[in-house]
VOGU-3710 file (C-alpha; in Angstrom, 3 decimals, decimal comma):
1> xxxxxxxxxx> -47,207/200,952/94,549  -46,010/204,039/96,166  -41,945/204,466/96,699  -42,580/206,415/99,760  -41,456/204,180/102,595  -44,583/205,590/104,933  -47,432/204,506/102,497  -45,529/201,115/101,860  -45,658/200,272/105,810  -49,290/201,869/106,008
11> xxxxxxxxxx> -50,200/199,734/102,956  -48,618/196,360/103,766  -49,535/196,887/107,664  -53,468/197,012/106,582  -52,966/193,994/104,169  -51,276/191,915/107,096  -53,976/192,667/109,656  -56,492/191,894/107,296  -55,053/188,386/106,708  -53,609/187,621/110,403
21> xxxxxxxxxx> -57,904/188,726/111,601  -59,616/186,476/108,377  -57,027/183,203/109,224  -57,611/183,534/112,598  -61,098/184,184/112,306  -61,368/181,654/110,202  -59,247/178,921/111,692  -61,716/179,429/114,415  -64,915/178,576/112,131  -63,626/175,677/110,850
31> xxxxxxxxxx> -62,900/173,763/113,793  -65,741/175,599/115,766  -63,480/176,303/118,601  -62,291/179,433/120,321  -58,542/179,674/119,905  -57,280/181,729/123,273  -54,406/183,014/121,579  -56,488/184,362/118,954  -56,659/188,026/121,229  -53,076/187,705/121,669
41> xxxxxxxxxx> -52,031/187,208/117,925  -54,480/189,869/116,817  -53,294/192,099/119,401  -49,531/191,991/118,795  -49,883/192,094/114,739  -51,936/195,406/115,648  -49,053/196,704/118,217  -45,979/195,739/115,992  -47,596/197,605/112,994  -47,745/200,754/115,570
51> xxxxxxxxxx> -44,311/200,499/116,642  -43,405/200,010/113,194  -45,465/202,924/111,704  -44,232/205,068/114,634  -40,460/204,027/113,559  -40,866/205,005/110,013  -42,087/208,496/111,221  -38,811/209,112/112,892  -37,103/207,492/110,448  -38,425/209,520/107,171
61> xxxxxxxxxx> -39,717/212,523/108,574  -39,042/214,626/105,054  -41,592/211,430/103,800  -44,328/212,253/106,436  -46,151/215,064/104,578  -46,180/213,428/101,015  -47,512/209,993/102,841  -50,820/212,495/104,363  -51,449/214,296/101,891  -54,956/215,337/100,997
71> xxxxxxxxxx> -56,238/212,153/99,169  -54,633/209,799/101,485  -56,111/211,607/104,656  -59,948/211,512/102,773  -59,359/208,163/101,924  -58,153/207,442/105,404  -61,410/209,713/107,387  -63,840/207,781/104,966  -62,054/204,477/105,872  -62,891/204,963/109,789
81> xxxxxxxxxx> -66,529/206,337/108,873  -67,029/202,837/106,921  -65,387/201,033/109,324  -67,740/202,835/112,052  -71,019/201,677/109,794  -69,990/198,475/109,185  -69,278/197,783/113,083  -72,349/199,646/114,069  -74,378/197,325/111,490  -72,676/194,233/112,528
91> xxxxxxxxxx> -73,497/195,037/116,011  -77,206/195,450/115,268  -76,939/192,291/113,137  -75,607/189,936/115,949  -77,702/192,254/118,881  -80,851/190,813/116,797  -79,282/187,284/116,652  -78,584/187,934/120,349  -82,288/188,204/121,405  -83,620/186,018/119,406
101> xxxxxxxxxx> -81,550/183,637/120,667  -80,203/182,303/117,313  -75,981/183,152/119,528  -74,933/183,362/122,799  -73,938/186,853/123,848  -69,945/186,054/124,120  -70,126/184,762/120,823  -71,728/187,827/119,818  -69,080/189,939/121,198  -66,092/187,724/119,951
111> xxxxxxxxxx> -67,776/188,280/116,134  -67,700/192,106/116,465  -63,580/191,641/116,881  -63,378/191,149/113,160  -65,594/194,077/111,885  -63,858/195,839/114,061  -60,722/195,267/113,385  -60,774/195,280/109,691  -63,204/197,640/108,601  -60,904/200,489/108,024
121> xxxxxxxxxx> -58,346/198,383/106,716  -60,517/196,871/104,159  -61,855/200,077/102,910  -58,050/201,855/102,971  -57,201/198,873/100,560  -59,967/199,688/98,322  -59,235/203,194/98,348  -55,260/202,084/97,414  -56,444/199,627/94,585  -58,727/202,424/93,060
131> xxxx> -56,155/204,597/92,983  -57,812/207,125/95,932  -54,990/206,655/97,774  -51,535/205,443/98,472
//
């Protein structure tokens, strides 16, 4: 694990989306019910990771340009390209389910949340555990 402060938030900030989206996600799946503060939990792990990311910035700024350097930017444009496919393939997944009437549209749209919001994430964690990134 990296000792720069930057890539330790940016690492541990993707691992704890990841898990707060697949519990919540999950949660919902196995008691096949929509939790209403699931939006609102999702939402405010994303927002405190910002704030926090933004705070380490200002906090470390000599840090900044050994946290972005050139692997860790590739690893981080390839992240939102897979994260891109993988929405756009989940979305043609669940549009198919959608007209054949296999899901209701809303449940459609609540599923794409997920891909959505993990994708990246998912694929920056990769990157870290190959060593592509820290």
């Amino acid at each position: 694990m990296s000792t720069n402060p930057i890539a330790r938030i940016r690492l541990w900030g993707n691992a704890v989306i990841i898990a707060v989206v697949v519990i919540t996600f999950g949660g919902m799946m196995l008691t096949q019910t929509y939790w209403e503060s699931s939006p609102w939990l999702v939402g405010s792990v994303a927002l405190g990771y910002a704030a926090l990311s933004f705070v380490s910035h200002l906090r470390h700024p000599d840090k900044i340009e050994a946290a972005w350097d050139e692997q860790n930017t590739a690893a981080q444009r390839a992240s939102l390209v897979f994260g891109y496919w993988a929405t756009l393939a989940a979305f043609l997944l669940l549009f198919a389910a959608v007209l054949t009437k296999q899901i209701d549209g809303g449940v459609a749209f609540i599923w794409l949340g997920p891909v959505l919001g993990i994708g990246p994430s998912v694929h920056y964690l990769i990157s870290v555990a190959r060593g592509r990134a820290q």
